[in-house]
N, C-alpha and C positions, 0 to 999 in steps of 0.2 A: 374558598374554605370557610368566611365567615358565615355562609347562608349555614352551611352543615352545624356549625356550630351553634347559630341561632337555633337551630331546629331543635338540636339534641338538648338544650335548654329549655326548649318551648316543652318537648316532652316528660319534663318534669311533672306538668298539670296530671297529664294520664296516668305518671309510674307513682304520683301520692296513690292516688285510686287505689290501684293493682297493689300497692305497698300495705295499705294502709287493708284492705280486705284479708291479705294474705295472710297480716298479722292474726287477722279474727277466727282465719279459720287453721291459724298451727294454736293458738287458744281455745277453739272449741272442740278441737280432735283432742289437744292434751288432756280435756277436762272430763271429756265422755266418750271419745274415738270416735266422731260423727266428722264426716266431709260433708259440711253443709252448705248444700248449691242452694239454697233461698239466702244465704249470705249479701251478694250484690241486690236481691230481690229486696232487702232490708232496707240497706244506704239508699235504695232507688223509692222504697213505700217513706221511708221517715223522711227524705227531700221534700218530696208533694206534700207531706205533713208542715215541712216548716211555709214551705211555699205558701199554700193556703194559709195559714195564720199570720202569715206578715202583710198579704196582697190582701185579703180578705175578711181576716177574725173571724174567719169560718175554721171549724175543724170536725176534720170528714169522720163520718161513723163509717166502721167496717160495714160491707153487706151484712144481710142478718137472713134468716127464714123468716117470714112473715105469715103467722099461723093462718090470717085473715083471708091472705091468699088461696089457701084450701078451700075455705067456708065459700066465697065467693064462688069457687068451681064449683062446688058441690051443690049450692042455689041456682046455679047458670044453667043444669040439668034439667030443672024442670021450671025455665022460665023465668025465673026471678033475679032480677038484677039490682044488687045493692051497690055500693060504695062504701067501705069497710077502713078504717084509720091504715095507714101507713107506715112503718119506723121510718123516723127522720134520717135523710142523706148525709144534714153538717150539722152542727151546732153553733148556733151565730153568737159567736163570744164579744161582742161589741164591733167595733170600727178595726182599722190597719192595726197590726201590734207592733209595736219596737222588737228590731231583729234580735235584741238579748232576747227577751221576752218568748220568742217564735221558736228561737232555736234552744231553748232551756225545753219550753212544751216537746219539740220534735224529739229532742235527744232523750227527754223521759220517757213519751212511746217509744223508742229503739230498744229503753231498758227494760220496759215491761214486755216488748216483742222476745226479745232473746229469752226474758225469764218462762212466759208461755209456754215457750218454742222448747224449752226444757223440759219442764214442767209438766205441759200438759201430752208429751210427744218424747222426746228422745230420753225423757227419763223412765219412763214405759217400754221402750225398745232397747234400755241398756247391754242386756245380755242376749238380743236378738243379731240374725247374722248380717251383714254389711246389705244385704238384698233389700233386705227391711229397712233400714237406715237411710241409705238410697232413695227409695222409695218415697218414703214418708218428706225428706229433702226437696223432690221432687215434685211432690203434692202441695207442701207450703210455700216453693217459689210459684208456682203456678196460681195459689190463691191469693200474694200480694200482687202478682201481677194484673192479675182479675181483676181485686179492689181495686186497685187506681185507674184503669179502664172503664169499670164501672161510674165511678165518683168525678173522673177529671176525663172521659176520651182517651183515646190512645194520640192525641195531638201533641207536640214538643209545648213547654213551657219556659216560659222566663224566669232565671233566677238571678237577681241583682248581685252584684257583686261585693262580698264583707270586707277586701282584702285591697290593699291601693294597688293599681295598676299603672303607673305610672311606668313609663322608661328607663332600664338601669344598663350603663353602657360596660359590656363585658368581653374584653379580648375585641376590640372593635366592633363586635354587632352589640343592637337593642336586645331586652328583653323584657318585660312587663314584672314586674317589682313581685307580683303574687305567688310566682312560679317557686323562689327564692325562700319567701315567707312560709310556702307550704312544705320544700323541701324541711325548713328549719322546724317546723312542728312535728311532722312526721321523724325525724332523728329526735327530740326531746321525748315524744312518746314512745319509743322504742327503748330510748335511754332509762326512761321510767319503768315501764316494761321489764326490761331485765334487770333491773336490780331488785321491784320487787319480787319476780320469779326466782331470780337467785341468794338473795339475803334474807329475806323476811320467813315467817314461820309458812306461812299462807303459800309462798311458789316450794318450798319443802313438800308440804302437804300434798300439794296438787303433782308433784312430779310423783311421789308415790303412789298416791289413787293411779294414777297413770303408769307406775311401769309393775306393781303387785297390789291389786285393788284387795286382794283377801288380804293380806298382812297388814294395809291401810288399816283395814276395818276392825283387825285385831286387833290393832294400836286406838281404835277411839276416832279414826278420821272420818269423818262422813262423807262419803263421794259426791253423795247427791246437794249437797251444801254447795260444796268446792265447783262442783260443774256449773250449778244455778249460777254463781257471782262472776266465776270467767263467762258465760253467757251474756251475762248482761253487760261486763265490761267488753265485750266481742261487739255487740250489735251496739252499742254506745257509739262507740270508736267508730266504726263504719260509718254511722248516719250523720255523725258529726264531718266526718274526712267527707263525702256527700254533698252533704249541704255549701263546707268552702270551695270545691275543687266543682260543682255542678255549674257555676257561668264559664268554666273552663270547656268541660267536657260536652253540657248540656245535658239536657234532662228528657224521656223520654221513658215508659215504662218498659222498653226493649235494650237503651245503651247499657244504661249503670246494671240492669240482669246477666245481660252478657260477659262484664267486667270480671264476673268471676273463671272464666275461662284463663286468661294471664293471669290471675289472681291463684288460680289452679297450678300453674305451671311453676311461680313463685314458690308456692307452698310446697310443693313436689322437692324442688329442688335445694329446699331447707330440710328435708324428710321431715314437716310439720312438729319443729319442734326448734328449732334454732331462729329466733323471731332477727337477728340480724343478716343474715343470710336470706331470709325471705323478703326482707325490706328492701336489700341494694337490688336483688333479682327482680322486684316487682317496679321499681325504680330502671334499671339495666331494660326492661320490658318496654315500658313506655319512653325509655328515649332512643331504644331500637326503631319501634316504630314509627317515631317522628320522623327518623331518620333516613329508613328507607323507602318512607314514602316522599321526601326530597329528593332522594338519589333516583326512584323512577320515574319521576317528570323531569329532571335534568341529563341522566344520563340514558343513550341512549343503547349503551350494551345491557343496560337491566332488562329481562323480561318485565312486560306490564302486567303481572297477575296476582296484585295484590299481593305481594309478600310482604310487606307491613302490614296486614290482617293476622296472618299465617305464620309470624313468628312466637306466639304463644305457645301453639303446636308445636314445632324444632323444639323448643323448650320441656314440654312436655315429652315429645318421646326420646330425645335424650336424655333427662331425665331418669325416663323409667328403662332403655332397651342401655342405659351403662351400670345404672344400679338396680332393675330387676325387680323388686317388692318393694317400693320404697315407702308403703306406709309403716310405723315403726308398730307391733303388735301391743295387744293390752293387756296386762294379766287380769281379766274378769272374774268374776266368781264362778260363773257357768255360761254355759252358749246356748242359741236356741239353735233351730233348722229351720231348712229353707222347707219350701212348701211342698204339700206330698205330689209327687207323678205320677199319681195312679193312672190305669191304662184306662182307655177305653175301648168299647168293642163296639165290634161293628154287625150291629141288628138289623139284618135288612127289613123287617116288619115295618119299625118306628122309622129308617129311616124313608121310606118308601112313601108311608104316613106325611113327614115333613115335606118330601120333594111335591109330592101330590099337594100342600097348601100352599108351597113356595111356589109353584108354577101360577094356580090359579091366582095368587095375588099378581103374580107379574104383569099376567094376562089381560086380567078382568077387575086387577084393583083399582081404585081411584090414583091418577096421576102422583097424590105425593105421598102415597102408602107406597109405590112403584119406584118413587125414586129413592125413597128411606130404604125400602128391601135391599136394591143394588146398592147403596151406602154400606148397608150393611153387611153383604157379600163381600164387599173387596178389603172391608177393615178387618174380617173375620181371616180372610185371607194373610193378610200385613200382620196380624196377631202372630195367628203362628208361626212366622217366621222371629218370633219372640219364644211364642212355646221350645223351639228344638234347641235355639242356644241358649237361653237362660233357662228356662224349667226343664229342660234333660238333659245341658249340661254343667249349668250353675252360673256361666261366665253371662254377664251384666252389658248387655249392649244398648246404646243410646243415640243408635247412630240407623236405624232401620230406614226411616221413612226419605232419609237422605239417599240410604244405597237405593230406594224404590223409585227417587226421584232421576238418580244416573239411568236408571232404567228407562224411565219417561221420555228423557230428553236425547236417549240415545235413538226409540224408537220412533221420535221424529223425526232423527236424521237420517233413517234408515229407510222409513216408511216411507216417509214425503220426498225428502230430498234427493236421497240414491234409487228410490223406487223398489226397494226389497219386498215381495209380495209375502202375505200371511200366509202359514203361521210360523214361516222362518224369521221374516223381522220381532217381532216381541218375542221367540225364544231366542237370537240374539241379544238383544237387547236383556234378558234377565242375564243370559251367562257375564254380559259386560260389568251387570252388577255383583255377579258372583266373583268373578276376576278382585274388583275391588274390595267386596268383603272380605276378602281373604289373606288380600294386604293391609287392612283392616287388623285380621286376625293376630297376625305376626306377636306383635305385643302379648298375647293373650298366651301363646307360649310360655311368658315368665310372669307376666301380673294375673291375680283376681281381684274380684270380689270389687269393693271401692276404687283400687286405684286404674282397674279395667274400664268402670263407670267413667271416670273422668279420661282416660283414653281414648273412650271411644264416643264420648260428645265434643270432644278435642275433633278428632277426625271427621262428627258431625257439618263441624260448623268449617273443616277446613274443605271438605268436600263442597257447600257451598260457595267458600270464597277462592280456590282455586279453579273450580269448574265450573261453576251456574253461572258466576260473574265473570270468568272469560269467554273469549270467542273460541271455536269448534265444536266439535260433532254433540259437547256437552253441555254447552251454553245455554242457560236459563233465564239471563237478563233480562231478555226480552221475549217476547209469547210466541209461543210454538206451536204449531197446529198438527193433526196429525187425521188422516181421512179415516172414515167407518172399516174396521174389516172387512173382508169379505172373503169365500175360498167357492173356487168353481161356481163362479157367478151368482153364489147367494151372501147377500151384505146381510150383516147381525150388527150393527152400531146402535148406539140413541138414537139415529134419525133415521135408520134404516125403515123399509115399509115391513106390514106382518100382516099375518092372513087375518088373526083376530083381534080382539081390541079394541079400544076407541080410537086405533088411527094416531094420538098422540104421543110425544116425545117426554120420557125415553122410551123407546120401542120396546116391544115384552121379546125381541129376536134378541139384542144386548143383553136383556135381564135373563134371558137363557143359558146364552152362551155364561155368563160372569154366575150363575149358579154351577155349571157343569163344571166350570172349572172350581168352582172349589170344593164341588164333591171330590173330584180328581185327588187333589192336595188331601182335604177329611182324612181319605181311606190311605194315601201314601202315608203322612204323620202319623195314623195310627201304626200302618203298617211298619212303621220306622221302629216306633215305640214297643213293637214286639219282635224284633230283629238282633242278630247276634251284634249291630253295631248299635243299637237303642240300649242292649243290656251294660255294652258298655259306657256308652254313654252317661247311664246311672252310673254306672262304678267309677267312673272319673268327677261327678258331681258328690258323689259319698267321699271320697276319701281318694286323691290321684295316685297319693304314695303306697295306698294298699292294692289299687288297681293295675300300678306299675307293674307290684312283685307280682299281681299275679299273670302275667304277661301281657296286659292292655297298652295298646301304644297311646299313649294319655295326647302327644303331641299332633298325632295323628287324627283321633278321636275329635280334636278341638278344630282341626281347621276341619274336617267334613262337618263337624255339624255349624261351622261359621258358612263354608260351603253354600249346604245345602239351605240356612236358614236367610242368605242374601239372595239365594235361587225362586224362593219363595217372595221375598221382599220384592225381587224385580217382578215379576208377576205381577203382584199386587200394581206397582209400578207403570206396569204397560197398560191394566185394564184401567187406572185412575186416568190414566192420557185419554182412553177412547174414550172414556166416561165425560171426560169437558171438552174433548176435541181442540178446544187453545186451552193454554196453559202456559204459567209458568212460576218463577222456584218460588215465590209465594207457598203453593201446597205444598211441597218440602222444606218447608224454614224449618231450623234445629227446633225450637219452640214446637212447631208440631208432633215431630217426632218423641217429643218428649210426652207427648198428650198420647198417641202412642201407646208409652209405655206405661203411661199412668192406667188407662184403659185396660190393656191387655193382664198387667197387677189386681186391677178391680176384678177381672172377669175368674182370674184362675193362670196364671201365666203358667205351671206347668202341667196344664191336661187340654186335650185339643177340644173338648167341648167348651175349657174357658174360652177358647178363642172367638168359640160360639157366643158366648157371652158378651165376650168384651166387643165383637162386631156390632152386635146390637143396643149395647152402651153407648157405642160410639158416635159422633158429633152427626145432626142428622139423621142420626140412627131407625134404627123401629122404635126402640127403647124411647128416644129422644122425642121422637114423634106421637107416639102414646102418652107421655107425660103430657107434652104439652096439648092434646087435644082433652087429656082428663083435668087437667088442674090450671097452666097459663103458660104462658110461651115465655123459654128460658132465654132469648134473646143472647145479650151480653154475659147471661146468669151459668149458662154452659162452662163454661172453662171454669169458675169459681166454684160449683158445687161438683164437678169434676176431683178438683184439688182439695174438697174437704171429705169426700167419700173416699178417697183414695188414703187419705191418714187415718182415715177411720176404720176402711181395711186394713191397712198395715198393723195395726194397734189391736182393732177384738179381731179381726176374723183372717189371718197372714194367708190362709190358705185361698181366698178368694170365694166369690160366689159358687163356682161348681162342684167346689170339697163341699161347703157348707149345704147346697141342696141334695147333693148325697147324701153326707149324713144325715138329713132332716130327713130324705127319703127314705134309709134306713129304721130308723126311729119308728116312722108308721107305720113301716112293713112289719118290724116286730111286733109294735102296738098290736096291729091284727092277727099276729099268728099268735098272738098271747091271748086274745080274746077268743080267735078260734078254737084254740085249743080245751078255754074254760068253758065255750057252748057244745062242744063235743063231746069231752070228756075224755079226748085223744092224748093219752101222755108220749104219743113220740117226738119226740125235739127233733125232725128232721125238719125240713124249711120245705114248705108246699111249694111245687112252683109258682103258684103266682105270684108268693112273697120275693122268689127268686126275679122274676118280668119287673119289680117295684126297684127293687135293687140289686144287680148280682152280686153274688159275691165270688172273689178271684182267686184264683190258686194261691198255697201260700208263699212259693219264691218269690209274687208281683207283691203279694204285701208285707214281706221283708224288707223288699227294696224300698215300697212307697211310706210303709209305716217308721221305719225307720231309716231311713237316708245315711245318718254319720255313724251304722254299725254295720256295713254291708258284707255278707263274708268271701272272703276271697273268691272260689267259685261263680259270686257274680260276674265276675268278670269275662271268665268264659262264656256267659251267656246264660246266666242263672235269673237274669230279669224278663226274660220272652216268656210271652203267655202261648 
């Protein structure tokens, strides 16, 4: 009994963490309504800040763009080769600094992080929908993540320890004196915490901004004030609880990001807003799991599958499937919408046009214009399986690239190991994915918006740690192979042979197959998107309680299109397997998944042409590969300018790259039938076709639903959005 005790003691290190985060983020929802996942990204960026100036007297500058960089490419073109100044990586502030000194520097960037993070970002998306918020969340943990990868590796670091560690004998076991000391900090900050949220003029203030932000501002309060200072006291707190509790945890640009998942569940279960409540939970968190990861090395009726991983999650969906919405609502001034779903059609001209350049590159391109294309295919592919649930039917999934990954490892064990012949193994293998998206889904019946988001990166990361890392048919620990296709003795793999070519790997037979297949998907997702279950689908993303009356089965509606968009996912999933032939859950770590979503956001996440886009953004990409042959190889730089295009989307342009070159499209078509009209002398306003080939334009029930989303009228629901 003493070992359990020790442990559940030792777990105090972890449940400051989770405590101490959880508090940050029932702070930065009460201040602005934002579930902010760059939260643990913070505590993890402002550690390596202290680290660096106490080991070093360096202090890392963030990446930057380097305009020189351009000039350089753009001299390279015709021969000439400079070497052009650089921005500096650190700033060498002298010799070691004395750890007051390191951790005063760290905890002031944490303050000016959170002020930013406000400022330049969530104070901008205030009255924008939870999608957008998400999002932009998503983008800034992705770019602290970067920077420190960038500036330090993604190697663990040393953090010396502030706090005595000596032996304190409790209840007959040891325990290290720090564990103690941090409990005691964490209850004073909390202590402080609520008194002044509750007595002072300041947590007055802030509870109103937060539960009727118009009668705030009636009264003289400033929200955007109020939200700045709980920000900066959010990200303060974090990177200081960080920096003590990091020779505990340790340091790594991937632990302390993750942090915010418990730290999630915490917060859930305080309904972001009761900072005692989320303290003992986030605390309950980490000595759960100290716990039962004692109990499954000693005992031997515990399953070994990681259930000290996995208890953040029980947390979380008890949480949300006992109380149902549990983020608490804001009274804002106004709301925005989510992004338009306008349809697309399907042109066989242009598309005919595209297949005919997408073969001959496969074919005849240079090797890694061939391998970018096929990159580009299967992410365009994994995109849309973001297009049908979230841009057609609003619900926020962060869990794709995992269910793609079930798929992966399923059709290795199908393929290779049971010997299941194509193309029934990988359409197995998606349904397996589908099966689990769907219990996935469940949740999705009672939550949206935000607290869906964190649902379902919760079931990301559990799918990982329940299945990748055990043994069976789903196991990912270790690299899994999987042989080339093939059907009535003709093989289409990367290494399969082909009649044209140069003979090299990946074969233009795979690059075929993995185009055919996602023309297939193309014309289903449009086809989806003009169907009596795609109209509804809009009417449950417009408004579910207007879509209800008008007899849409809203419940129904949401697991087909979780369904069908894990159906897609696993696809994606099986051609990623025959694309590397070994593998393992590496390519579906939650972190990528999450790259993912950022991608498919940047492209246009609700029109299937974004997806086209966002394929081609994507890591490795054509996009990806183009830059770097015009300007310089993004290297480490990918995931960081990733995460600043994507807040930068969120912010000017919500509807993504292929709303926007529509309307630009538009623009110039008009432009010219306004010119044509002033060289003719034609006063008819009808639209000549060719201005029509430049941009169509759609019936008006498609642009009811797309132009406006949260006025849909009942009738949609019947089926008033099919073109």
């Amino acid at each position: 009994m003493e070992i359990y005790l020790q442990f559940i003691l030792l777990g105090i290190g972890s449940g400051v963490v989770f405590a101490a985060l959880a508090l940050g983020l029932v702070l930065t929802h009460r201040a602005s309504g934002v579930v902010n996942f760059a939260h643990g990204a913070i505590a993890m960026y402002v550690t390596y800040v202290y680290s660096s100036l106490k080991d070093d007297g360096a202090y890392p500058v963030p990446p930057l763009p380097n305009p020189f960089a351009i000039v350089e490419g753009i001299l390279s073109w015709v021969g000439i080769t400079v070497a052009l100044p650089d921005f500096p990586t650190f700033i060498q502030m002298g010799d070691e600094w004395p750890w007051w000194a390191a951790m005063l520097g760290a905890v002031i960037t944490a303050g000016v992080i959170g002020f930013l993070f406000h400022y330049l970002v969530f104070r901008v998306l205030r009255y924008q929908p939870p999608l957008a918020k998400v999002v932009s969340s998503v983008g800034l943990m992705l770019i602290l993540q970067a920077a420190v990868v960038i500036r330090f590796s993604n190697r663990a670091r040393n953090v010396e320890s502030l706090l005595p560690n000596d032996g304190v004998d409790v209840l007959g076991t040891t325990v290290p004196m720090d564990r103690f000391i941090l409990f005691g900090l964490m209850i004073a900050a909390t202590t402080v915490l609520y008194l002044v949220y509750q007595k002072t003029k300041f947590g007055i203030m802030t509870r109103a901004a937060a539960e009727n932000e118009q009668h705030a501002t009636l009264l003289g309060i400033s929200a955007d004030s109020i939200a700045a200072v709980n920000w900066i006291v959010a990200a303060m707190l974090a990177g200081l609880v960080g920096i003590l509790a990091a020779p505990i945890t340790g340091l790594n640009p991937l632990n302390m990001t993750l942090f915010i998942i418990p730290a999630l569940g915490a917060a859930l279960v305080a309904r972001f807003s009761s900072f005692w409540v989320a303290v003992w939970v986030g605390m309950g968190i980490g000595a759960g799991q100290s716990l039962l990861q004692i109990m499954e090395i000693r005992l031997d009726w515990i399953p070994d599958i990681n259930l000290s991983q996995g208890l953040p999650l029980v947390v979380i969906v008890v949480a949300m499937m006992v109380r149902g919405q549990v983020l608490p609502s804001r009274g804002a001034v106004e709301r925005g919408r989510l992004p338009l779903a306008l349809p697309t059609r399907i042109r066989p001209r242009v598309m005919t046009v595209w297949l005919i350049l997408m073969t001959w590159l496969l074919i005849w391109g240079p090797f890694e214009w061939r391998q970018a294309t096929i990159n580009t295919l299967i992410a365009a592919i994994l995109a849309m399986s973001l297009v049908v649930v979230t841009g057609y039917v609003g619900q926020i999934s962060l869990a794709q690239l995992s269910l793609a990954g079930i798929a992966a490892f399923m059709l290795s064990s199908l393929a290779t190991d049971a010997g299941v012949p194509f193309p029934i193994a990988p359409l197995l293998a998606a349904l397996v994915a589908t099966f689990f998206g769907l219990i996935v889904a469940i949740p999705a019946l009672r939550v949206r918006g935000a607290s869906l988001a964190i649902m379902t990166l919760a079931a990301g990361v559990a799918i990982e740690v329940f299945l990748f890392k055990s043994d069976g048919w789903l196991a990912g620990d270790s690299p899994r192979r999987v042989a080339d296709p093939s059907f009535l003795g003709i093989e289409f793999g990367p290494n399969s042979p082909f009649w044209f070519g140069d003979g090299k790997v990946p074969s233009p037979a795979f690059g075929l197959f993995v185009l055919l297949v996602l023309t297939g998907c193309f014309i289903a997702v449009i086809r989806l998107r003009q169907s009596m279950l795609g109209a509804q689908m809009l009417a449950v993303r417009a408004n579910e309680r207007a879509a209800a009356a008008a007899g849409v089965n809203v419940q129904g509606v949401k697991l087909a299109a979780f369904g069908i968009s894990s159906f897609l996912a696993g696809i994606g999933g099986t051609l990623t397997a025959y694309k590397f032939g070994t593998y393992s859950m590496e390519s579906f770590a939650i972190l990528a998944s999450l790259s993912l979503f950022a991608f498919s956001y940047l492209g246009g996440i609700a029109t299937v042409a974004g997806a086209i886009y966002a394929g081609t953004l994507y890591q490795q990409g054509i996009g990806t590969l183009a830059f770097e042959k015009l300007f310089f190889d993004l290297g480490r730089y990918e995931a960081y300018l990733a995460g600043i295009f994507l807040v930068i989307t969120a912010l000017v342009q919500p509807q993504g790259i292929d709303v926007f070159d529509r309307r630009e499209r538009r623009r110039i078509a008009w432009g010219f039938m306004v010119l044509w009209r002033r060289m003719t002398g034609n006063p008819d306003r009808t639209k000549p076709e060719w201005v029509t080939r430049i941009y169509p334009i759609y019936p008006k029930p498609q642009e009811a639903v797309a132009e406006a989303p949260e006025k849909v009228p009942a009738e949609v629901g019947e089926g008033g959005g099919g073109s």
